[in-house]
MIGUMAR-305634 format. One record per residue (C-alpha): z, x, y. Coordinates in steps of 0.2 Angstrom, whole numbers, padded with zeros to 4 digits, always signed. Example, Ala and Ser with C-alpha at 12.3 -4.5 7.8 and 13.67 -1.06 7.14 Angstrom:
+0039+0062-0022
+0036+0068-0005
//
This chain:
+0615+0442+0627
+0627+0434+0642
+0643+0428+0634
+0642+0413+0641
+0625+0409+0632
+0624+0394+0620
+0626+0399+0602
+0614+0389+0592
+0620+0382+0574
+0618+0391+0560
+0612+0408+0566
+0607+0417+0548
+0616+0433+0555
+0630+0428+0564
+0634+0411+0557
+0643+0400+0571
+0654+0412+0575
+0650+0428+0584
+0636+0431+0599
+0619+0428+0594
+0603+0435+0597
+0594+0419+0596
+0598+0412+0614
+0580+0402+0620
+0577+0399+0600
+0581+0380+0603
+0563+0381+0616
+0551+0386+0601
+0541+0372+0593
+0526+0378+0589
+0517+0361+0585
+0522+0357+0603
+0507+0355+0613
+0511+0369+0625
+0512+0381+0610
+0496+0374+0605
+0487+0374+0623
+0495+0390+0625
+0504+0400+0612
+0507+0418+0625
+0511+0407+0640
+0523+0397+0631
+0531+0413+0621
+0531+0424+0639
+0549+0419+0639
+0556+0427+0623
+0544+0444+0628
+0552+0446+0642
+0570+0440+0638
+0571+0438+0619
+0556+0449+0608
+0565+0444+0591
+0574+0427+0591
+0578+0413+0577
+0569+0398+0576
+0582+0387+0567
+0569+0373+0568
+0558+0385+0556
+0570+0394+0548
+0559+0411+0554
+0563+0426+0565
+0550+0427+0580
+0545+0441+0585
+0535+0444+0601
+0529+0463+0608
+0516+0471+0604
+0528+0485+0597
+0537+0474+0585
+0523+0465+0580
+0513+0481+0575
+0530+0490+0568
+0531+0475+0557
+0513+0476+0551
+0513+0493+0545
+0528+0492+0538
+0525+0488+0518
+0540+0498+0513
+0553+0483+0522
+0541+0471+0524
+0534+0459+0510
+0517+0449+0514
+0523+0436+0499
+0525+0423+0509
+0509+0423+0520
+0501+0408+0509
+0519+0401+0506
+0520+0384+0511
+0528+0379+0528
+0530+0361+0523
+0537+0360+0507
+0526+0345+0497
+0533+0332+0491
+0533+0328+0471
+0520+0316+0474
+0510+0329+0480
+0513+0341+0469
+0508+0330+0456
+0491+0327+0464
+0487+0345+0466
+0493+0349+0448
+0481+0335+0441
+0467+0347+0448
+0473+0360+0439
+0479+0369+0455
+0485+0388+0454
+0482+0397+0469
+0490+0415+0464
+0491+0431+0475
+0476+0437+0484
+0473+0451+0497
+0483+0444+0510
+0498+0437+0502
+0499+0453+0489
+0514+0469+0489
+0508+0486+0485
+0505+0493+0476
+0492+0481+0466
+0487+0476+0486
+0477+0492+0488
+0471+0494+0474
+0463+0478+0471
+0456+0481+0491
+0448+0498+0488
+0437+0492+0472
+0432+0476+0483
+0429+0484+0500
+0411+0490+0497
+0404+0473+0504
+0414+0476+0522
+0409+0494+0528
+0399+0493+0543
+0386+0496+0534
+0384+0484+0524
+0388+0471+0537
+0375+0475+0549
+0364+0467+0534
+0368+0451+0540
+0365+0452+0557
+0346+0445+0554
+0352+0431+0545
+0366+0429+0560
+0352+0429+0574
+0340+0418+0563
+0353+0405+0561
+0360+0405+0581
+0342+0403+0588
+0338+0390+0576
+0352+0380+0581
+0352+0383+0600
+0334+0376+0596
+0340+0361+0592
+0350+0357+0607
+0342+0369+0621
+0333+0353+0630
+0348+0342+0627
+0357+0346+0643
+0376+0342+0634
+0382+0343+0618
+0398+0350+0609
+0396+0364+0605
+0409+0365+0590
+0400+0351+0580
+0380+0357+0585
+0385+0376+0581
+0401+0385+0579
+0407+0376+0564
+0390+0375+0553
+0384+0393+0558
+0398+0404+0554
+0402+0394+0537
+0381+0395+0534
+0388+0414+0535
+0403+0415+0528
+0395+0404+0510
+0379+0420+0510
+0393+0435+0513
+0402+0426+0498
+0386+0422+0486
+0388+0405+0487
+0374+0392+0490
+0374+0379+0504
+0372+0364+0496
+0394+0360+0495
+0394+0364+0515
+0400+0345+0520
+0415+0345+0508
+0419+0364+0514
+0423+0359+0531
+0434+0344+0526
+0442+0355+0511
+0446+0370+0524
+0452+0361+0535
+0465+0353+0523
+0468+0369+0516
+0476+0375+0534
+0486+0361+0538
+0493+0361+0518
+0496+0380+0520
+0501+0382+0540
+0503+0365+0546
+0516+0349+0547
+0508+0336+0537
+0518+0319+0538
+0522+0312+0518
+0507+0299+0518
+0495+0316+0525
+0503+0326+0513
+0493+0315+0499
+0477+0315+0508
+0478+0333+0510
+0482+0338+0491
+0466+0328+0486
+0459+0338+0499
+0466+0355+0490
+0463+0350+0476
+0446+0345+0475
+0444+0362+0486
+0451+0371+0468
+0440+0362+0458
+0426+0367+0468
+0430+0387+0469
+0432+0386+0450
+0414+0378+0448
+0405+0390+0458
+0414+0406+0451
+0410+0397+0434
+0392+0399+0439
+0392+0414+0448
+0400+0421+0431
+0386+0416+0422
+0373+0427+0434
+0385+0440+0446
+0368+0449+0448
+0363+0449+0468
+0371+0448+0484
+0388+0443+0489
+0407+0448+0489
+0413+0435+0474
+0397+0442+0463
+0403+0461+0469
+0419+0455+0463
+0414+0449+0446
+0404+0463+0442
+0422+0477+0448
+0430+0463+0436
+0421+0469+0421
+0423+0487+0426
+0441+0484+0430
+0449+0469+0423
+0467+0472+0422
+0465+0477+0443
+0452+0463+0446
+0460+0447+0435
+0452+0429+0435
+0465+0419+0441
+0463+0433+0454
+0446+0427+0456
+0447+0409+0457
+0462+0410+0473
+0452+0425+0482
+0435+0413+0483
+0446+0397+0488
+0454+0409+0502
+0439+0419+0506
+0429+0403+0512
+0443+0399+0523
+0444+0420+0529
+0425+0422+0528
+0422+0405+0541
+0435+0395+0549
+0444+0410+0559
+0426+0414+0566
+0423+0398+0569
+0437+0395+0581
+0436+0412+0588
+0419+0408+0596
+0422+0394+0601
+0438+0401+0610
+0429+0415+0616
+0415+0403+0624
+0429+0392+0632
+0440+0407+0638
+0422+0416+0646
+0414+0397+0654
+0434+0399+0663
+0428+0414+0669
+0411+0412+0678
+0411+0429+0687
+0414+0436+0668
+0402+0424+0663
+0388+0429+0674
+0392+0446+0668
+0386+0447+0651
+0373+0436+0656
+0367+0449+0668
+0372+0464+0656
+0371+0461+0637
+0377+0478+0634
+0395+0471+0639
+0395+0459+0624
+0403+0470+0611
+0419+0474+0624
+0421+0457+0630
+0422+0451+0612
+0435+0463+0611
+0444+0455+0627
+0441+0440+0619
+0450+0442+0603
+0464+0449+0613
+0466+0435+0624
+0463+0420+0614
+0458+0423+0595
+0459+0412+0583
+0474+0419+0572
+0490+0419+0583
+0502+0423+0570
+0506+0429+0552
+0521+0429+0542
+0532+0443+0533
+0548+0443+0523
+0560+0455+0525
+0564+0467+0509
+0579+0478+0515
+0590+0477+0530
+0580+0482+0544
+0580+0482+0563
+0567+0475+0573
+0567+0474+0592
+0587+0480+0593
+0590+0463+0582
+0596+0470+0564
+0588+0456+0550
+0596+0455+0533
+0586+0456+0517
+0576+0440+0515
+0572+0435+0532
+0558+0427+0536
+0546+0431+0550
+0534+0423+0561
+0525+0438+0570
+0518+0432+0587
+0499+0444+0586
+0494+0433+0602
+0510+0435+0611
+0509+0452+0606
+0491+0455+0614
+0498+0446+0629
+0512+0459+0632
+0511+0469+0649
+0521+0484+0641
+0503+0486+0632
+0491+0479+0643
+0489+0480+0659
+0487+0462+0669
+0488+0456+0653
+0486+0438+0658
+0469+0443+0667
+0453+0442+0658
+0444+0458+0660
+0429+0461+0650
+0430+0481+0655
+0447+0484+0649
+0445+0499+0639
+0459+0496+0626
+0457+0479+0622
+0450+0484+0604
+0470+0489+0602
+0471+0469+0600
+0481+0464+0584
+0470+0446+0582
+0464+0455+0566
+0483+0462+0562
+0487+0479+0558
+0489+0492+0544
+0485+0491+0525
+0483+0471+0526
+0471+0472+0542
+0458+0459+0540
+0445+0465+0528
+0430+0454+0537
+0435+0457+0555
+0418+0469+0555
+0407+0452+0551
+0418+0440+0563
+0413+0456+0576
+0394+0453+0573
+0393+0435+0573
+0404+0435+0588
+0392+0447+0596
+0376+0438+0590
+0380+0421+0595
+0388+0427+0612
+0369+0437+0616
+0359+0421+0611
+0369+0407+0622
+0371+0418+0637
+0352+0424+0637
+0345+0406+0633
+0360+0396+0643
+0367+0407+0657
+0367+0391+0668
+0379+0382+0655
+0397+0379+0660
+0411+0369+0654
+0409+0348+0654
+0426+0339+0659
+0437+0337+0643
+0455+0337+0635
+0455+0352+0621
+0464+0348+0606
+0470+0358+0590
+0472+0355+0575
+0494+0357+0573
+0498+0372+0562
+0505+0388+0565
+0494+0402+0563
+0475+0397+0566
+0469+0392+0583
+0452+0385+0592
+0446+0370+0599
+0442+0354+0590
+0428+0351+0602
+0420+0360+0615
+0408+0350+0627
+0397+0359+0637
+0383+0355+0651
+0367+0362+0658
+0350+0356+0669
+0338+0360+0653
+0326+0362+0668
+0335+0379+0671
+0332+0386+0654
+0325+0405+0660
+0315+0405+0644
+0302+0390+0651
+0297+0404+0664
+0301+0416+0655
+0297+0413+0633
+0297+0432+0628
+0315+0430+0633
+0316+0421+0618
+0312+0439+0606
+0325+0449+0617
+0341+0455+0605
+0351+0472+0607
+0359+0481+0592
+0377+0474+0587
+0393+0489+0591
+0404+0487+0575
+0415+0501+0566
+0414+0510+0584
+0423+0511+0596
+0416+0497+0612
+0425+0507+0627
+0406+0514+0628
+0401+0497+0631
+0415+0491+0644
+0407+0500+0659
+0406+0490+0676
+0394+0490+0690
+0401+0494+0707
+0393+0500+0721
+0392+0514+0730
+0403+0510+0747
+0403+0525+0753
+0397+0546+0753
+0406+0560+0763
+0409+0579+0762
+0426+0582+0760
+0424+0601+0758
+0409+0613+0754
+0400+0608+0737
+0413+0593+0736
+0407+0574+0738
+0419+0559+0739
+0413+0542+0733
+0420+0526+0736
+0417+0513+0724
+0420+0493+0726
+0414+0479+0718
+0400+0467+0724
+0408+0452+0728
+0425+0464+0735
+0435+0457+0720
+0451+0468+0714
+0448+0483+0703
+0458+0488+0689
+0475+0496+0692
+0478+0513+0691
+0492+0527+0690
+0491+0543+0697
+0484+0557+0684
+0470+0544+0678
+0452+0545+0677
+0435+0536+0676
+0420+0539+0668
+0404+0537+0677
+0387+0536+0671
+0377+0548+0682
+0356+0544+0680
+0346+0532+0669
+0349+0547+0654
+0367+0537+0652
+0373+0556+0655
+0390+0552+0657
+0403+0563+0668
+0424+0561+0668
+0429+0564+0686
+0449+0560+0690
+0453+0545+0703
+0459+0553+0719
+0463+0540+0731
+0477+0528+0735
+0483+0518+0719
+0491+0505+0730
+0470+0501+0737
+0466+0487+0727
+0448+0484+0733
+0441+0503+0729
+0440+0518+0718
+0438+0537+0724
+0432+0551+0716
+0427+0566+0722
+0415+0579+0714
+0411+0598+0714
+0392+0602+0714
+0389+0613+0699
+0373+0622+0699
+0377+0630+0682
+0384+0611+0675
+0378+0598+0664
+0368+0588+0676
+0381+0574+0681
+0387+0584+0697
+0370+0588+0702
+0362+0573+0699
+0377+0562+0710
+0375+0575+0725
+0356+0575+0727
+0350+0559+0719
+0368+0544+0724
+0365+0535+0739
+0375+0522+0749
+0373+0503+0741
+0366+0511+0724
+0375+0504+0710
+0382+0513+0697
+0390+0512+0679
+0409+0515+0677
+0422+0516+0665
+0441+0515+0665
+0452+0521+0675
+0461+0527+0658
+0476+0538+0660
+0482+0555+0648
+0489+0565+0661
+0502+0554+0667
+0514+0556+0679
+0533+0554+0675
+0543+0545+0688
+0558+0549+0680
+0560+0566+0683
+0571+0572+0697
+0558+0585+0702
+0540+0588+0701
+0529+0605+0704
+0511+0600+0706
+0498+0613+0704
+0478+0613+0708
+0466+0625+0710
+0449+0620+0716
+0444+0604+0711
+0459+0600+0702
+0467+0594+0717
+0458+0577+0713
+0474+0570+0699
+0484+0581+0709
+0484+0574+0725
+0488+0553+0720
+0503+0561+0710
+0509+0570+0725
+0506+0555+0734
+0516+0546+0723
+0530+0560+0725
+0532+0556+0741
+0534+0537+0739
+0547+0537+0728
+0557+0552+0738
+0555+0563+0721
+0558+0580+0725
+0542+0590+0726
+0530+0605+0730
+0512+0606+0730
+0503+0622+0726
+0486+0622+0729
+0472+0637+0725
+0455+0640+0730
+0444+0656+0732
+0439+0650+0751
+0449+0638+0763
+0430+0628+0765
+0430+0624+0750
+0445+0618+0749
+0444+0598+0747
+0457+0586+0756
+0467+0599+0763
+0469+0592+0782
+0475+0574+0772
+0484+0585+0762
+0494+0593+0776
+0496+0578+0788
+0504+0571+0771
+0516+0584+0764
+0521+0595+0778
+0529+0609+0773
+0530+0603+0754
+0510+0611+0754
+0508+0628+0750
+0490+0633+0753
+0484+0648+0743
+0466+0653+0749
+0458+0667+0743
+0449+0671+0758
+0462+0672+0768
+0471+0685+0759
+0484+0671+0752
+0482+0672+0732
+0494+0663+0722
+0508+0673+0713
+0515+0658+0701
+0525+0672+0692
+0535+0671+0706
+0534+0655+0715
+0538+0644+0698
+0552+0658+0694
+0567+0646+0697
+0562+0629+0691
+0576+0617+0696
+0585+0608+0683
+0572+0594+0675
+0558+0597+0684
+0540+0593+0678
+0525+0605+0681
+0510+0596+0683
+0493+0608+0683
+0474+0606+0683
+0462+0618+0686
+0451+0631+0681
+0455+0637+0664
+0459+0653+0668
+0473+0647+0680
+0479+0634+0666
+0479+0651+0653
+0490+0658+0666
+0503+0642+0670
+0501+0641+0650
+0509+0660+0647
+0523+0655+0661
+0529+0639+0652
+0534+0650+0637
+0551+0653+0644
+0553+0637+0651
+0560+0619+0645
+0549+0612+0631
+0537+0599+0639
+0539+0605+0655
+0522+0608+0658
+0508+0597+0657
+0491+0599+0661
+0471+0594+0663
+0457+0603+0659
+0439+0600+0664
+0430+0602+0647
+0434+0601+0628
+0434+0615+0617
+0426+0607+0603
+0408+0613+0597
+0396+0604+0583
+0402+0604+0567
+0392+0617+0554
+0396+0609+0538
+0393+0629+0531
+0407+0634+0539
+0419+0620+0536
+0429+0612+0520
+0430+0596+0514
+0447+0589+0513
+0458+0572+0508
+0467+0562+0518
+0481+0551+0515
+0488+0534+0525
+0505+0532+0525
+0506+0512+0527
+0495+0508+0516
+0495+0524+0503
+0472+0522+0505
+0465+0539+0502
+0450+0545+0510
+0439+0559+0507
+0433+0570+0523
+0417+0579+0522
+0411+0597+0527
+0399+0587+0539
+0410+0573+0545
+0424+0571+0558
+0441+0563+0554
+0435+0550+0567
+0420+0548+0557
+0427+0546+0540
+0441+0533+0545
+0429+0522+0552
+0419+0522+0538
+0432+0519+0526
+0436+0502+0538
+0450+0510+0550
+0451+0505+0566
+0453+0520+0579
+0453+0522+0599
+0441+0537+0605
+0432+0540+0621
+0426+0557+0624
+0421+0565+0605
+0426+0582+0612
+0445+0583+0612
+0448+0583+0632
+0455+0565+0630
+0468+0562+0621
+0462+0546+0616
+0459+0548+0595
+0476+0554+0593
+0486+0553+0575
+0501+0557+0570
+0502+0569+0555
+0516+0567+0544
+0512+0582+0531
+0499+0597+0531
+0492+0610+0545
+0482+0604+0555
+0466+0617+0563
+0465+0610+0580
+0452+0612+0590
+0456+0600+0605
+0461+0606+0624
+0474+0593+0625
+0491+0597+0615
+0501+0613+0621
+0505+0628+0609
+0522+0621+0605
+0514+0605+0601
+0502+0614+0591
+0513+0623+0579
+0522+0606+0574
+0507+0601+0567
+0514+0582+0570
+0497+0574+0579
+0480+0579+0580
+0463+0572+0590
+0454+0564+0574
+0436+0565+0583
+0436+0586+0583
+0452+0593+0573
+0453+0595+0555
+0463+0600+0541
+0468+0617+0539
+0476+0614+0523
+0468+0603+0509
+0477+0586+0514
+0486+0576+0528
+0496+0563+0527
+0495+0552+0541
+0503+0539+0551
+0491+0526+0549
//
């Protein structure tokens, strides 16, 4: 903080004395309507100046990056979610009297509930929210989306939120629960009310209105659990959770019950609600995006993900602090109340690349935190993913032509929930594709949940251009149809490209200039004894073909820091190799490259290379009697230099041998391929694993990865590659040896046995604890 900055009044660590971190607090109102239009844009401030601040308008701690929010999340040890339903406006007598005349008790519930009770109330009612057991309801999902799209599809206008987003996902929501559709009107009217008596700023006269609202919302819970007591046989999660009650009822109590169904209607319904219709408005913004998914279905289930990170509909949660702790540099004492900012949070460049930019190829925008994070992440964020998919498929196959009608958004005033009141759209019915084209009408693709979407984030782009940059070696240039700007990159990072109809997909490293924004480089070695990728691109890719692509993703980064930098490649491994020399040379790091090969032909880039680094390039071709002696060219390292190698293994074995006697994490390296074979469950052991943030065990079978078994058990994990040669499954491991079978962490890493790839390694011991 600047000394001369405004101390604002009654600072809860400070007082009105000494500096305080709250400088910019007096900005934050979140009923403005810039926080409302825009809750990131308007918190962009405090990310970039002021992560964790006072609202003393609120009386709540903000905080603001992703790190902080997602620290704060996993955190059940400092952190209470007590206060999650806690009311923001206190009511008044009158309206406590209103409420207590319904007999109104809302009690704890899975979202406002410490641990331990918290987790073991979650695993006996989680059965209902596998994947699973959501996809069941995909049929209903797509039934209940055509039929309404039916209704409207010739009308050439309609709002969208009133014709569909609002009735479809609660018709969902009341079947997930068990409960019949006969109460749907009051639903509406009751969950709105229960958001703005919960999250919102009612005035005294709404404050009476609303706890009628509430009330009659109680009443209504208690009836139907009354009735569902009297048959819990069937379908539905409050049926599930009468029939764990009589298995368990000092876990699973009925005052338990009764606040779970008031609060699961709101979960199981609103939040999709506005998500879509968020997601629908943020995409119509968009029209290249759009057009997109139109074009490509299989794109859905990654821009949902895009979606949810750039506009969901839950934009912040609430904690209480339980012991002194330190969040973003800013030390809280014991009771503080926070206001974590999840959409700010999704919004923060330090996490997200161009985080402002809608990109529905981002590869890691399923590391979002719209459905929060750790032992209280939503439960139902597997069925908000299929609805959002569904109805997503079904408007842009029948509607692609639609697009935003002129309007003024509006939201209803609260803190945490988010999503248009209205949303009026427009279309020429005489453009409906399926008047020429009805079969259009029975067209569907499976729904991606409990998996990871970065399969289904590729992007077309075509094929600019072909040339031989060295025998057996192909460079392709790649841009986009309409010449807009491709994701950025960093040197070290790679894409993915599907090579063939077969979806055989191949990861070849970026090798061109990071600062071109209009095209992508790779260049590729013909392998006759190979998988088919490299054969297929040098005999079958032609010049205008389009192709499938994902990424660029980055796990052999290169360290601008360091005051001096080796870089090693041998053969094709010049490909990372050369943008990070590249960028050696722009920032005037200290540098030499060695490069191998067994003939200088075959050699890729090495007149570029020389125009480029001079006298830095050491060429070491085989053929020309100048083999590499690394024991002696990397004998004196200088003080804080990084080693940077890729190549063939045996050249990585050798470099690997070397870096024993130097500097720990001075060496870092990419290999070609995994190490990771199938699993034979005859050879294997089963073995348990333990969560540290929420204290959830899972059981690991002979026959199943780690990967598999966390995302069956409702765990969201990054992967890419299944085959250890990414790094993108990582954990960390907290307790027990870990038998790792990955090409990715170094020896010493190895024996730490702190982190491990989840999608090959396993447990050499019985148990782990993880960090998860």
């Amino acid at each position: 903080m600047h000394p001369s900055s405004p101390i604002p009044a009654g600072c809860p660590v400070h007082g009105a004395q000494g500096a305080c971190p709250a400088v910019g607090a007096e900005r934050f109102d979140p009923f403005s309507s810039g926080y409302l239009d825009d809750p990131a844009q308007y918190l962009r401030w405090a990310r970039e100046q002021q992560p964790v601040f006072f609202s003393e308008a609120l009386g709540y701690w903000v905080v603001t990056r992703y790190e902080d929010v997602k620290g704060v999340f996993r955190n059940h040890r400092d952190f209470s979610p007590s206060n999650a339903l806690e009311k923001l406006t206190p009511p008044s007598e009158e309206a406590q009297a209103v409420m207590a005349s319904y007999g109104y008790a809302m009690n704890r519930t899975l979202v406002n509930e410490d641990e331990p009770a918290h987790m073991a109330r979650r695993r006996l009612l989680l059965g209902p929210f596998t994947p699973e057991a959501v996809r069941e309801h995909e049929p209903l999902a797509r039934r209940l989306a055509r039929e309404y799209v039916d209704r409207f599809i010739d009308a050439g206008r309609v709002d969208l939120v009133e014709a569909m987003l609002w009735e479809v996902p609660l018709t969902i929501a009341l079947h997930f629960l068990g409960i019949d559709e006969e109460d749907m009107p009051q639903l509406r009217r009751y969950s709105i009310a229960h958001t703005v008596n919960t999250w919102g700023r009612p005035s005294p006269d709404q404050q009476l209105a609303v706890a009628h609202a509430v009330g009659n919302f109680w009443a209504l819970a208690g009836r139907i659990l009354d009735k569902m007591r009297a048959d819990p046989s069937g379908p539905g999660w409050m049926k599930f959770g009468i029939r764990m009650q009589a298995e368990h009822p000092d876990v699973v109590t009925d005052s338990y019950l009764h606040s779970m169904m008031m609060a699961g209607i709101v979960a199981a319904h609103e939040t999709t609600a506005n998500a879509t219709a968020n997601a629908l408005r943020l995409l119509l913004e968009h029209p290249s995006a759009w057009r997109e998914i139109c074009e490509d279905p299989s794109l859905i289930p990654n821009a949902v993900e895009e979606c949810l990170r750039l506009s969901g509909s839950i934009i912040a949660w609430r904690r209480v602090a339980l012991n002194e702790v330190r969040v973003g540099g800013v030390d809280l004492p014991v009771g503080s109340r926070l206001l974590i900012v999840m959409t700010s949070g999704n919004h923060d460049e330090a996490r997200f690349a161009d985080a402002e930019r809608l990109d529905i190829h981002r590869d890691n925008a399923g590391e979002h935190l719209s459905f929060g994070y750790g032992s209280h992440q939503c439960m139902g964020k597997n069925l908000a993913r299929l609805e959002l998919q569904v109805f997503l498929e079904e408007l842009s196959r029948r509607l692609p032509h639609m697009r935003l009608a002129g309007q003024r958004f509006s939201y209803v005033p609260n803190i945490s929930f988010r999503g248009p009141e209205h949303l009026w759209v427009e279309w020429d019915p005489r453009d409906n594709p399926e008047r020429r084209d009805p079969a259009r009408l029975g067209e569907s693709q499976p729904v991606r949940i409990g998996e990871s979407t970065r399969a289904a984030s590729a992007r077309l782009l075509r094929v600019a251009g072909l040339r031989p940059v060295a025998e057996r070696v192909l460079e392709i240039e790649l841009q986009a149809d309409d010449g807009r700007p491709l994701p950025r990159w960093t040197p070290g990072a790679h894409v993915d490209l599907e090579c063939g109809e077969t979806g055989l997909t191949r990861q070849y490293s970026l090798c061109g200039d990071p600062e071109d924004p209009r095209s992508l480089r790779v260049a590729v070695l013909h392998e006759a004894e190979g998988r088919g990728g490299s054969h297929w691109i040098h005999t079958r890719l032609r010049v205008g073909e389009r192709v499938r692509l994902r990424g660029p993703r980055n796990h052999f980064a290169f360290d601008e820091s360091a005051p001096a930098a080796v870089f090693v490649a041998g053969g094709i491994g010049i490909t990372p190799i050369a943008a990070m020399a590249l960028r050696a040379r722009s920032l005037g790091i200290d540098y030499v490259l060695h490069y191998s090969g067994h003939a200088r032909a075959a050699m890729a880039y090495v007149d570029e290379l020389r125009a480029l680094h001079g006298e830095r390039l050491r060429l070491h071709a085989a053929d020309q009697g100048a083999r590499a002696d690394y024991a002696r060219e990397l004998r004196d390292l200088p003080r804080g230099c990084a080693v940077y190698a890729c190549g063939p293994q045996r050249l990585l074995d050798a470099l690997q041998e070397l870096s024993a006697a130097w500097p720990l994490g001075t060496l870092r390296v990419e290999r070609f391929q995994g190490a990771a074979g199938a699993l034979d469950p005859a050879k294997e052991h089963a073995f348990d694993v333990e969560l540290s943030d929420s204290g959830q065990r899972i059981r690991v079978a002979a026959d199943q990865t780690l990967l598999q078994a966390l995302r069956a058990a409702n765990i969201d994990l990054p992967s890419d590659c299944c085959e250890g040669l990414c790094g993108s499954c990582e954990v960390r491991v907290l307790e027990g040896e870990v038998d790792h079978r990955d090409v990715v962490l170094t020896p010493t890493e190895r024996a730490r046995h702190d982190k491990m790839m989840s999608c090959c390694s396993r447990a050499a011991s019985t148990r782990l604890v993880l960090e998860l």
